[in-house]
Backbone as CSV, one residue per row, in Angstrom:
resi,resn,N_x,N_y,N_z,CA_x,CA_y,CA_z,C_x,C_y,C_z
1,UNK,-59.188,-10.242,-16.732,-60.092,-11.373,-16.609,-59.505,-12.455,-15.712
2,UNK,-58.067,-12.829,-15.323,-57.359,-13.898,-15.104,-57.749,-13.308,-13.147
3,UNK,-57.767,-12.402,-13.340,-58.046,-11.656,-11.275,-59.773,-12.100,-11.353
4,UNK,-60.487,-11.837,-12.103,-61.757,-11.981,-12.142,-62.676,-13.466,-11.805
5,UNK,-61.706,-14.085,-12.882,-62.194,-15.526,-12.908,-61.270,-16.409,-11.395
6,UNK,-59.912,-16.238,-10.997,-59.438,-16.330,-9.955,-60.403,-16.473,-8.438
7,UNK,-60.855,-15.310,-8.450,-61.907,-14.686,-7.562,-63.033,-15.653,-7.559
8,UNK,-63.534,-15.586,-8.952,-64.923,-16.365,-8.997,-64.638,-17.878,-8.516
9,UNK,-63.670,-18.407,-9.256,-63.266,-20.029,-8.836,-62.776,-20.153,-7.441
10,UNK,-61.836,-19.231,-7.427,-60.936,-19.877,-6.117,-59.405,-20.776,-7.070
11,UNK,-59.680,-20.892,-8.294,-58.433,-21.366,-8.496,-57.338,-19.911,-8.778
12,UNK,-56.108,-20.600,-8.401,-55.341,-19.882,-8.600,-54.038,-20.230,-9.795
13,UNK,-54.355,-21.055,-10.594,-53.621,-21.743,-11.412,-54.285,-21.275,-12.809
14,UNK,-55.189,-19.972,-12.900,-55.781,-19.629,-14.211,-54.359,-19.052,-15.201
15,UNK,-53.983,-19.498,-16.522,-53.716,-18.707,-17.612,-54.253,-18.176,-18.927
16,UNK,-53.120,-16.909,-19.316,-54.096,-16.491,-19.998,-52.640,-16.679,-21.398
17,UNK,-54.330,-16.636,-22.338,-52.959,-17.252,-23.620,-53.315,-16.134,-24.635
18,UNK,-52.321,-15.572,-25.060,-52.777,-14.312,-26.122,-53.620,-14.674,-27.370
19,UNK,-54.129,-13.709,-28.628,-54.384,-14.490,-29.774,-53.155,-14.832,-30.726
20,UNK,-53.223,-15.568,-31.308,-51.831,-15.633,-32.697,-52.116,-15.197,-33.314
21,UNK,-51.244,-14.918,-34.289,-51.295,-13.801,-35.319,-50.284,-14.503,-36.356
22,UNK,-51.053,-14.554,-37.828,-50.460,-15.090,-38.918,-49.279,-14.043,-39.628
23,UNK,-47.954,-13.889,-39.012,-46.978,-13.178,-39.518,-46.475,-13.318,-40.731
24,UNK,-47.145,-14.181,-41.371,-45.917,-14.610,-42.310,-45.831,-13.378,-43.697
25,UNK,-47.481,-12.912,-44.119,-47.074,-11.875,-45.034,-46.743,-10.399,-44.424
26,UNK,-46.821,-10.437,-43.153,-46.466,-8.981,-42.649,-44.694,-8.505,-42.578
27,UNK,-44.304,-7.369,-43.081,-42.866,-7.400,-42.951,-42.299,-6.188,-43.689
28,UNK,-40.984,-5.912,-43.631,-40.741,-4.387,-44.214,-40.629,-4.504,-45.652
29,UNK,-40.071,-6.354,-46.099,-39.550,-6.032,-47.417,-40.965,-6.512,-48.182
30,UNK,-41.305,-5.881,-49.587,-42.042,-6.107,-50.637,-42.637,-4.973,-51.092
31,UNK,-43.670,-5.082,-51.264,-44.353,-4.022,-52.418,-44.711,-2.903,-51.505
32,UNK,-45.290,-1.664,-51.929,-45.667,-0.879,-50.732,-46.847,-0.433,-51.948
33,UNK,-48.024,0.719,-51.275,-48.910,1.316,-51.637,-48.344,2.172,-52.525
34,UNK,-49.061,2.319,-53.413,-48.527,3.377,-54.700,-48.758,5.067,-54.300
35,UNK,-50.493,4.570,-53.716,-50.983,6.195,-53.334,-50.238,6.590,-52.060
36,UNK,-50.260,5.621,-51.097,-49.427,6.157,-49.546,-48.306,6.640,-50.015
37,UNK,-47.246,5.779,-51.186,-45.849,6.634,-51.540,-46.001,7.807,-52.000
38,UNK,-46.933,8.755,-52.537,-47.010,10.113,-53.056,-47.340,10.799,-51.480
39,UNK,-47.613,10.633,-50.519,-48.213,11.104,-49.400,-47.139,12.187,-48.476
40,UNK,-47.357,13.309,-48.254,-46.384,13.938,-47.280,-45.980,13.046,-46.267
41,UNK,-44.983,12.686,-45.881,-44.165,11.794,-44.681,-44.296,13.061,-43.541
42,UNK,-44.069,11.932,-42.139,-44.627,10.869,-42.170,-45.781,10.263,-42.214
43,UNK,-45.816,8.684,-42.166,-47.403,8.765,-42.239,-47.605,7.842,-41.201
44,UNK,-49.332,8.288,-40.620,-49.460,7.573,-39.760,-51.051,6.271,-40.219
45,UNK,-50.533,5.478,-39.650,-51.570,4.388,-40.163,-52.639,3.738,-39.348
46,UNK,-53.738,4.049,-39.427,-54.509,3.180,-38.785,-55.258,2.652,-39.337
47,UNK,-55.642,1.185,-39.186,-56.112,0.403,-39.728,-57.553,-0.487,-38.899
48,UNK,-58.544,-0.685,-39.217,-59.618,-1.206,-38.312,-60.911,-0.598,-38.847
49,UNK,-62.261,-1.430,-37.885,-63.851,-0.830,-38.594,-63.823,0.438,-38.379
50,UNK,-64.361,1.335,-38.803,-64.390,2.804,-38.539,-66.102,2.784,-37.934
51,UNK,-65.504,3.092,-36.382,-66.652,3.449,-35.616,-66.352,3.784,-34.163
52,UNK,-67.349,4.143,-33.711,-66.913,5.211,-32.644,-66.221,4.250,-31.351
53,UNK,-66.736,2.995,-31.299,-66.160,2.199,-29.871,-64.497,1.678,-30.590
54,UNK,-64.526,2.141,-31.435,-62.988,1.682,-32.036,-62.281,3.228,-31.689
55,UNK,-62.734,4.296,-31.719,-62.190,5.210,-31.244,-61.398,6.110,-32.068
56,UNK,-62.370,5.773,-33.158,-61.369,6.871,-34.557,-61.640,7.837,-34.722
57,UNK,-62.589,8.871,-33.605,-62.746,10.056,-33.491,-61.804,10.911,-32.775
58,UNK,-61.118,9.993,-31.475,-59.809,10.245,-31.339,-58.385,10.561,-32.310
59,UNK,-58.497,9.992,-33.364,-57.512,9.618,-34.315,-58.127,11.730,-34.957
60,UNK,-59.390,11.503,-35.615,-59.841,12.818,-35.920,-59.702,14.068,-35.124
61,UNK,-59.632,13.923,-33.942,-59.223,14.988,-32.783,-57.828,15.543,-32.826
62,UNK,-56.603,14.666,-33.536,-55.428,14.637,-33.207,-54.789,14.905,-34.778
63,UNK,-55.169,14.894,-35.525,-54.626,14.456,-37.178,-54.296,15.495,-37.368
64,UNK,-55.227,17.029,-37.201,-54.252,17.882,-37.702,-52.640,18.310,-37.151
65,UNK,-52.353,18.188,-35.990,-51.382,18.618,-35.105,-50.303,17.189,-35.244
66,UNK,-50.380,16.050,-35.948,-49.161,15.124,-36.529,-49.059,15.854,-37.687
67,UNK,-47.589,15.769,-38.066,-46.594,16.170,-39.070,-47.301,15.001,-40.104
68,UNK,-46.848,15.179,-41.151,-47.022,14.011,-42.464,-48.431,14.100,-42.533
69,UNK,-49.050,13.069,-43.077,-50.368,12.464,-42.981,-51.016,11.478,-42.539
70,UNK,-51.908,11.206,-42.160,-52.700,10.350,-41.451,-53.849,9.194,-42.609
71,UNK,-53.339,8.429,-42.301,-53.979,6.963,-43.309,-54.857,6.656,-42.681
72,UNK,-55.838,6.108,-43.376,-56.935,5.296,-42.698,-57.083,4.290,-43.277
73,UNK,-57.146,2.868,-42.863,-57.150,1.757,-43.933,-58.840,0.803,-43.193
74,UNK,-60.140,1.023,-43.858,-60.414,0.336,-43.150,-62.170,0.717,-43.798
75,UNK,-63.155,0.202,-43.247,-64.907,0.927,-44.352,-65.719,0.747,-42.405
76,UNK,-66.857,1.237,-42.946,-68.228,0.926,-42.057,-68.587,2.021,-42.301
77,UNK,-70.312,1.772,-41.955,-71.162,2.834,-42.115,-71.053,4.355,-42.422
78,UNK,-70.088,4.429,-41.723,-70.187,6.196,-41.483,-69.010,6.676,-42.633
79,UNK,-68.344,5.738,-43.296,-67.203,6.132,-44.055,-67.166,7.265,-44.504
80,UNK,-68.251,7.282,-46.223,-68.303,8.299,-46.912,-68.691,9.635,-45.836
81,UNK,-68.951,9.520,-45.048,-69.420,10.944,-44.033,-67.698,11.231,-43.559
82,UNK,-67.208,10.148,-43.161,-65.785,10.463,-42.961,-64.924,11.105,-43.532
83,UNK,-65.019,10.347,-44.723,-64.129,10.782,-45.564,-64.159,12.293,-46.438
84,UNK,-65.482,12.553,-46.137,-66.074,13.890,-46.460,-65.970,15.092,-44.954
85,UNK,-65.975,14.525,-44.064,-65.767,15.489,-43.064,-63.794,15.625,-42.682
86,UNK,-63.626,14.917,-43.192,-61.959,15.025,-42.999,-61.097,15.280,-44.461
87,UNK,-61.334,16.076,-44.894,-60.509,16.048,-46.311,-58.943,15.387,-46.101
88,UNK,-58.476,16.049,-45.075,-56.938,16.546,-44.918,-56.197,14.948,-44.507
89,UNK,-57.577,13.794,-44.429,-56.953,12.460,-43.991,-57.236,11.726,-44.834
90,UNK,-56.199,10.584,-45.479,-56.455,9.889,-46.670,-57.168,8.469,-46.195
91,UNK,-58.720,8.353,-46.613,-59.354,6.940,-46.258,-58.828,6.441,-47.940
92,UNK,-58.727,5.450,-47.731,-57.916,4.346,-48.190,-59.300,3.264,-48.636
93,UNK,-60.432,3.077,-47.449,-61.080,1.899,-47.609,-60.830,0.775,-47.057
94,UNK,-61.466,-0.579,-47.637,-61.134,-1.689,-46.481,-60.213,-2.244,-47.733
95,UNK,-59.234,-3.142,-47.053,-58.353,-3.854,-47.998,-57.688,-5.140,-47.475
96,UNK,-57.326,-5.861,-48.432,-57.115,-7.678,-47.666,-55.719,-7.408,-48.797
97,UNK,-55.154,-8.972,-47.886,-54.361,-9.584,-48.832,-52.991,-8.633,-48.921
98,UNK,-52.188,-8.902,-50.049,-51.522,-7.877,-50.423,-51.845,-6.566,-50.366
99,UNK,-52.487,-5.906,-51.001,-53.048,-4.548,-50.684,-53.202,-3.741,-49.007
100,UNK,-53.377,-4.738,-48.382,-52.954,-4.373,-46.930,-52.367,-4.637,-46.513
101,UNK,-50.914,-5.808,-46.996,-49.884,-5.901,-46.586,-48.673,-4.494,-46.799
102,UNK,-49.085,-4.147,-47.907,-48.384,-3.077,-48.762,-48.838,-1.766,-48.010
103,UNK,-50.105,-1.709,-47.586,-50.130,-0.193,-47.154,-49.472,-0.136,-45.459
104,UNK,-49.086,-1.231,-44.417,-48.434,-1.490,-43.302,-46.990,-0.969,-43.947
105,UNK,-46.313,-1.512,-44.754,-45.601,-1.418,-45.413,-45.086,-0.053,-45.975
106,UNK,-45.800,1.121,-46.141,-45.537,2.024,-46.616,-45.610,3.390,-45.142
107,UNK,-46.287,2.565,-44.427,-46.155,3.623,-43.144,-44.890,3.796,-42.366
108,UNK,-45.159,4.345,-41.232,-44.245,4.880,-40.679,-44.565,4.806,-39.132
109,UNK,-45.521,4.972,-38.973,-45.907,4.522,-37.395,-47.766,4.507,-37.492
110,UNK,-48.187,3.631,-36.237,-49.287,3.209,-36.160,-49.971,3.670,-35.026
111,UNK,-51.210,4.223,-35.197,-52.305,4.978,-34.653,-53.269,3.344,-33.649
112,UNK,-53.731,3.465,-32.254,-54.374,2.280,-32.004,-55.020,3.185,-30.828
113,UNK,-56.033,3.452,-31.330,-57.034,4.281,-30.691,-58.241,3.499,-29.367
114,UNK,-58.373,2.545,-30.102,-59.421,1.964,-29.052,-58.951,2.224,-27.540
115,UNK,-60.092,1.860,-26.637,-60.059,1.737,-25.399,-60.540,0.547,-25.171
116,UNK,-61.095,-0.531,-25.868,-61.958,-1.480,-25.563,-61.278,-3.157,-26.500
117,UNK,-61.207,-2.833,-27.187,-60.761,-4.095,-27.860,-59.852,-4.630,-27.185
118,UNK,-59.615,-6.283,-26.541,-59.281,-6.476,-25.525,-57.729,-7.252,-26.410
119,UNK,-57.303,-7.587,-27.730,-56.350,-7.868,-28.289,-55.682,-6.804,-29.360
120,UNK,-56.472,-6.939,-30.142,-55.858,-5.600,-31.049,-54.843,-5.955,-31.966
121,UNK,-55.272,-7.278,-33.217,-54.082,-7.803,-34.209,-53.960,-6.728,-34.705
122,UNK,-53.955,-5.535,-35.339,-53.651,-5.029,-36.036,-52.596,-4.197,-35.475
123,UNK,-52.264,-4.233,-34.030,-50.982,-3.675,-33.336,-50.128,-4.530,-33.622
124,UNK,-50.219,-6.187,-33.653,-49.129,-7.053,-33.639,-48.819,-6.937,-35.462
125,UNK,-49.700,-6.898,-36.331,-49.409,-6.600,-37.708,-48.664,-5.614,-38.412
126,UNK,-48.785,-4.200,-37.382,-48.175,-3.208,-37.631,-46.214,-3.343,-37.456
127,UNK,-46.232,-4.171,-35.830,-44.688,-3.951,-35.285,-44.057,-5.596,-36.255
128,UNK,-45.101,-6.195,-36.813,-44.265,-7.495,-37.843,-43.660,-6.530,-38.920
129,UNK,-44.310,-5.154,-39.521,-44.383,-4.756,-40.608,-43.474,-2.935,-40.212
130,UNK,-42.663,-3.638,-38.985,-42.123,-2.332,-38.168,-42.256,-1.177,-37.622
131,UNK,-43.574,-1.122,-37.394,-44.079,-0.036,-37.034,-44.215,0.160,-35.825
132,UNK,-43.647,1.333,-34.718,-44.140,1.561,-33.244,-45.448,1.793,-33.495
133,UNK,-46.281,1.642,-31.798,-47.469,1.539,-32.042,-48.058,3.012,-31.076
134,UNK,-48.650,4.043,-31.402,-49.213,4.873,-30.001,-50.443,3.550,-29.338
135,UNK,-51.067,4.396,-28.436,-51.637,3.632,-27.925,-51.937,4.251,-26.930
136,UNK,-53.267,4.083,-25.965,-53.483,4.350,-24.556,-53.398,3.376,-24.197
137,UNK,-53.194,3.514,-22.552,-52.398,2.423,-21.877,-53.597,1.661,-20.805
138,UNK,-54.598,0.881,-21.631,-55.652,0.161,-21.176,-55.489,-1.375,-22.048
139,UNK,-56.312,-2.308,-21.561,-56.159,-3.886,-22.219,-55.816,-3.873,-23.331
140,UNK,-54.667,-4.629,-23.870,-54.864,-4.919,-25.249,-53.460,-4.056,-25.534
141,UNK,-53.720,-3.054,-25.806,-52.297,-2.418,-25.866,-51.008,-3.036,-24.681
142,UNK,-51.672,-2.374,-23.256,-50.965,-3.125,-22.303,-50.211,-4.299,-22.546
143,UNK,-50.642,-5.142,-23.196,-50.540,-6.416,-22.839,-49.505,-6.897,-24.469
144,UNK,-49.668,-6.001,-25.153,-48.948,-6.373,-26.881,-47.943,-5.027,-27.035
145,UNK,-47.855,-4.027,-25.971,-46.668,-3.127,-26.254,-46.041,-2.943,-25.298
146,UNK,-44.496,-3.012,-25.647,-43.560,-2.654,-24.964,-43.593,-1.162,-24.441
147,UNK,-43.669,-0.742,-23.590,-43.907,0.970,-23.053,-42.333,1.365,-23.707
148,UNK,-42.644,2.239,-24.505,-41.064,2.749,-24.917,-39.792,2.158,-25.831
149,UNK,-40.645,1.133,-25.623,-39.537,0.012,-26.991,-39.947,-0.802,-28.209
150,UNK,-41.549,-0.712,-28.064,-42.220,-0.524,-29.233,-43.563,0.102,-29.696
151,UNK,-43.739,1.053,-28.759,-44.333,2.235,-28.719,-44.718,2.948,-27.818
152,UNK,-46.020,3.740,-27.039,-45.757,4.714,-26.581,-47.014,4.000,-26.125
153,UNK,-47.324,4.350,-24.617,-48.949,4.164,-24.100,-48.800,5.520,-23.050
154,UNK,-49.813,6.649,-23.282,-50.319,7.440,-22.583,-51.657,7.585,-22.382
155,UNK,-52.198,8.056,-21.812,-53.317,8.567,-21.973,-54.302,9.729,-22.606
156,UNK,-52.879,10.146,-23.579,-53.262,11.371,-24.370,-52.510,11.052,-25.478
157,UNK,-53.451,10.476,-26.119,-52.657,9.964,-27.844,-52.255,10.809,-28.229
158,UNK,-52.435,12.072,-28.604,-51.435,12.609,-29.319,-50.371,12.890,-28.706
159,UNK,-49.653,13.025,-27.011,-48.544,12.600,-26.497,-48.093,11.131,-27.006
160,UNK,-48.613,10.306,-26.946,-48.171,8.918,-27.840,-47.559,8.846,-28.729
161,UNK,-48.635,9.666,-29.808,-47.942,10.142,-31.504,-46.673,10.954,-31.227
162,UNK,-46.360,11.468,-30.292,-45.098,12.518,-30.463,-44.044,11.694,-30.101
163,UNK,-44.260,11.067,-29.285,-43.474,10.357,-28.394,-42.332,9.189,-29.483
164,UNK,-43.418,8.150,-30.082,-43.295,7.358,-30.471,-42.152,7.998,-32.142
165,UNK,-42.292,9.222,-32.080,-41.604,9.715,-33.113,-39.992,10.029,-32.634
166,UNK,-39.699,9.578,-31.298,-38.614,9.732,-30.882,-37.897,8.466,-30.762
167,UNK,-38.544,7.366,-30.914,-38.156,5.846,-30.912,-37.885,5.493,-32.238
168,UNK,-36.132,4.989,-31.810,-35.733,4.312,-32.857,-35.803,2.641,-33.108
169,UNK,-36.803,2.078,-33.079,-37.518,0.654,-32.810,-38.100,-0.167,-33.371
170,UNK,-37.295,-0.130,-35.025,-38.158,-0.859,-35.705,-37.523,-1.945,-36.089
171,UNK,-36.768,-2.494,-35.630,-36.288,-3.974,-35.577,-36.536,-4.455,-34.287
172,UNK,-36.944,-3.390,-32.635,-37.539,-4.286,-31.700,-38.937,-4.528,-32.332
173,UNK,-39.329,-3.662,-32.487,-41.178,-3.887,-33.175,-41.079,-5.330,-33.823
174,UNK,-40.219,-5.922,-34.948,-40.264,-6.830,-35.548,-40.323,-8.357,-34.759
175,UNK,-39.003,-7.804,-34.101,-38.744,-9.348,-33.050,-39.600,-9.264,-31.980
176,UNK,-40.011,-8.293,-31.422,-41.368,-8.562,-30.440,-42.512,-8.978,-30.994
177,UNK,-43.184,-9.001,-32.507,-44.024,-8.961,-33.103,-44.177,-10.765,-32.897
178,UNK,-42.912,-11.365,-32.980,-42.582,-12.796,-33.191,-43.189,-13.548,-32.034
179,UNK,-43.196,-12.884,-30.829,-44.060,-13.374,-29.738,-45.686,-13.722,-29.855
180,UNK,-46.095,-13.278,-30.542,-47.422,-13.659,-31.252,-47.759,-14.156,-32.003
181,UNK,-46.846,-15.244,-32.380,-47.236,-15.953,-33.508,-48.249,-17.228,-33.048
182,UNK,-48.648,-17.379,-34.165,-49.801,-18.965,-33.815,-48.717,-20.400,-33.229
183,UNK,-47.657,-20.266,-33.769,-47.131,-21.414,-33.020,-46.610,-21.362,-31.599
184,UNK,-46.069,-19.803,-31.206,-46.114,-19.669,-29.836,-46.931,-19.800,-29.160
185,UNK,-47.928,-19.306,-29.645,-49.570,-19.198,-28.677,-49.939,-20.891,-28.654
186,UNK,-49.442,-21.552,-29.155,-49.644,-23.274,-29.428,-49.133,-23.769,-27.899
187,UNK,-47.439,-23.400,-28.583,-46.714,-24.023,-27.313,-46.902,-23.593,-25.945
188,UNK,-47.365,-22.172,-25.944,-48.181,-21.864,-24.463,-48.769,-22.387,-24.021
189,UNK,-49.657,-22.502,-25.204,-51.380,-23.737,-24.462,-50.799,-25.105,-24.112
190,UNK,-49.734,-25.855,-24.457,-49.645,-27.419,-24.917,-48.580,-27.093,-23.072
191,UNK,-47.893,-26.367,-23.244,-47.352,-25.837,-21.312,-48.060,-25.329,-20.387
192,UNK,-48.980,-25.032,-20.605,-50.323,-25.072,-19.536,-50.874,-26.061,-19.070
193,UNK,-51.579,-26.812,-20.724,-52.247,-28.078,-19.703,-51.273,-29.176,-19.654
């Protein structure tokens, strides 16, 4: 958008300021999911609306061929059809609060399927809560993952998922996660104008 609007104005002094992200309950230590702890390891977590421009048919394309199991934390329309056409993947449902602090918490790495969502908190929630992130390597991911140091961007997620199983990165995930906080994204804006 920052080449776009550039273009349109003629200014060349446009920035762009990420969203913040409330870190404070995301993190490795506390409670974890009771049901994710019975789960074959590893597990992979994705979290978000379940629908097709979110791209969790991708996630369904790829689930059998990851090791462990595949989480889904998240509801919309099509759920119960989901959750009935995928036995072999555990939907979870939508969950707040603790309860979804705890199931970040009990994973092991994070699934981020979209192509379209142009931020994507639930990538910065995952690497607060240590998790590498897969990812294809379009907006949003681009812009919130480290290529290789806190997760994987290809263009063939399940190269991602493999990949990201070779990274040992879950204390960069944490301290990169810190770059997104609401008070950074503050002091960005307050050094702009």
């Amino acid at each position: 958008m920052i080449n776009i609007i550039k273009d349109m104005t003629g200014n060349d002094s446009v920035k762009s300021i990420m969203n913040g992200c409330d870190l404070t309950k995301f993190g490795i230590h506390g409670e974890t999911n009771i049901e994710m702890d019975k789960l074959k390891k590893p597990i992979w977590l994705n979290v978000g609306r379940l629908c097709k421009s979110k791209g969790i048919q991708d996630i369904f394309n790829i689930s059998h061929r990851l090791p462990g199991t595949v989480v889904i934390v998240g509801g919309g329309k099509n759920y119960l059809e989901y959750k009935h056409a995928y036995p072999h993947i555990k939907f979870l449902g939508w969950k707040e609060g603790n309860d979804l602090y705890n199931c970040y918490r009990s994973a092991d790495y994070f699934i981020f399927p979209s192509k379209t969502d142009t931020f994507g908190q639930v990538m910065v929630e995952a690497m607060a809560s240590g998790l590498p992130v897969a990812a294809y390597p379009v907006t949003g991911p681009k812009d919130i993952i480290i290529h290789e140091e806190t997760g994987y961007l290809h263009e063939d997620l399940d190269k991602s998922c493999k990949e990201i199983m070779n990274l040992n990165c879950r204390k960069r995930c944490i301290e990169h996660s810190k770059n997104f906080t609401w008070n950074n994204m503050v002091d960005e804006f307050i050094k702009i104008i």
